[in-house]
Structure formats: structure tokens, C-alpha cells
C-alpha positions, 0 to 999 in steps of 0.5 A: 184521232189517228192519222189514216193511211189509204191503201190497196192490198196488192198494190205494190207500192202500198205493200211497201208503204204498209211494211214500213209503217208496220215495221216503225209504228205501234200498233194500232197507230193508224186508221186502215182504210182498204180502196175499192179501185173502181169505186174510189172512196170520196174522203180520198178524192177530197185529200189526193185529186190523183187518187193512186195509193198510198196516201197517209193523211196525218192528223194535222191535216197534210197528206203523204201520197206518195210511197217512198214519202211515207216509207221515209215519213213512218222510219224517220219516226222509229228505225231500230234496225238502222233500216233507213241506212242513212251512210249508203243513201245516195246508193240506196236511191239509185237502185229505188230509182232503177226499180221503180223507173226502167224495171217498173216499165219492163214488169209492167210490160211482161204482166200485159203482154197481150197488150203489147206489141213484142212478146211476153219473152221479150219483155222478160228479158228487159226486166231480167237486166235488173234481176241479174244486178239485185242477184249479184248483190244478193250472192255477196250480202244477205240482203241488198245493201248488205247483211242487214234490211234496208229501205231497199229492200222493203221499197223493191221487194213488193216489185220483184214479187210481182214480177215473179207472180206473172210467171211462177215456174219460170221465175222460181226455177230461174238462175237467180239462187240468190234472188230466190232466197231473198225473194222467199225470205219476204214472202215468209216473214211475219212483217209481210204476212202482217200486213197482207191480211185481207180487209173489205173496201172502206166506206163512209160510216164504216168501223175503224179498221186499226193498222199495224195489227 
């Protein structure tokens, strides 16, 4: 028996629940089960009423479902690269924190604009505030917490790539050099191509789907 982790491709919190399993867990150390948004699986529902991915339910029998829970769960087991950064913890969960609360609002915002009241432009801008402080971070460190990955980088990237897939040209053409770079950096690495790969949507009776590849 493997602990099984529901996921959805392109959700971002999932994405950053898959990085960190890849990057601490063996391969082939879970069960991927790929959800259907519409078609939610029952085994789901049955674990997590909520039904929002991630959800990793672990061989015992106690169920994860919520992203930042699993990203701590998989490098509490292996963290070789010091990525949890426990001397800088308080800093690093105020920037998750910013990025997953007033940014998250603002992305939201600017991906469905037409949806809203204020324009796509304005919604932007809301979420440029916080472009602006990871850029600052990023003209001083390779990375945010410095010049080595952290948590936060795995837990903030998935967002700002999704911020930058609303509007390509603008975001790549921006003033954030540094941002840029970073951003580049994830989206070419083996880790993140890893676990981007594309899987059909689970069902009942269906052949295990081994995960991290």
C-alpha cells in the first residue's frame, strides 16, 4: 500500500504540493490519482467533503488536504537541500502568507476580469505590488530567501506562473528582470517539468499511476 495523493495538473496549489513530494520522496513513493474537476472521484469526496486539491491520504489512514500541510509533511521527511530553511520560518510564512491571501485575490481578479467590476489593468496593478517586493528580493538573492531554494519558492512560484500566463507579452516584457529570471528558471527545471507530465482523470478500477516519476 502507497499513500495516494489527489492532484489536478494545473492547479497551482497542487503543482506546489507535487514539487515538494518530487523533490523529498523516492520514486514511486505514492499513488497519483489525476481529479476530473466536474467529475470529482467518490474515494475523494469519502476522505475530504471539501474535495479541493491536493489531498494526500497517507497509509494510515489520515488525510493532508491542504497544500502547505503537504509541502511541510513530504520535506519533513527529506530535505537535503535545507529547502524548509527552518532559521528564516517566520519570514518565509509571511511572504506564503501575502502570496496566498492579498496576491491570490488580485490574480484571481486579473485572470477573470470580465467578471468583475474594475478592468484587467487594474487588477494587475493590485497584483504588481507584490511582483515588485519578490523583484526586490530577487535583484539581491538568486532565489527569495537567498542564494539557495527554499519553501518559498517552491510554495509561490506555481502563482506567479499563473499570473504571468494571463498576459504573456506584458508579463515577460515587464520591468521585473530579476522576477523573470526566477520565474524562467522554474519553468525550465527538471523538477518542475517532472511533475507536469500529463495523466488522464482517475477512476474506480483504474492501474496505479506511480508518483514521483
Amino acid at each position: 500500500m502507497l499513500p495516494i495523493l489527489y492532484s489536478f495538473r494545473r492547479c497551482p496549489y497542487a503543482m506546489r504540493a507535487r514539487l515538494a513530494l518530487s523533490y523529498a520522496l523516492e520514486v514511486n513513493a505514492l499513488e497519483l490519482r489525476e481529479v476530473i474537476l466536474k467529475n470529482k472521484p467518490q474515494a475523494l469526496l469519502d476522505i475530504s467533503p471539501k474535495a479541493t486539491v491536493p489531498v494526500l491520504q497517507l497509509v494510515d489512514g489520515t488525510v493532508i488536504d491542504e497544500s502547505l500541510d503537504i509541502m511541510q509533511w513530504a520535506l519533513s521527511i527529506n530535505d537535503p537541500g535545507n529547502w524548509l530553511l527552518t532559521d528564516k520560518e517566520s519570514e518565509v510564512r509571511e511572504l506564503v502568507t501575502q502570496n496566498d491571501g492579498e496576491f491570490k485575490w488580485a490574480l484571481d481578479h486579473y485572470k477573470y476580469s470580465d467578471r468583475h467590476e474594475e478592468s484587467e489593468e487594474y487588477y494587475r496593478a493590485l497584483g504588481e505590488k507584490f511582483l515588485h517586493k519578490l523583484n526586490e528580493k530577487l535583484q539581491k538573492n538568486a532565489f527569495l530567501m537567498g542564494e539557495n531554494i527554499s519553501f518559498s519558492d517552491l510554495a509561490i512560484f506555481p502563482f506567479i506562473r499563473q499570473f504571468a500566463h494571463v498576459d504573456k507579452k506584458w508579463f515577460f516584457t515587464s520591468e521585473y528582470e530579476a522576477l523573470i529570471n526566477w520565474t524562467n528558471y522554474w519553468l525550465e527545471s527538471d523538477l518542475f517539468k517532472n511533475i507536469m507530465k500529463k495523466n488522464p482523470g482517475w477512476k474506480e478500477g483504474d492501474e496505479l499511476l506511480l508518483f514521483p516519476y
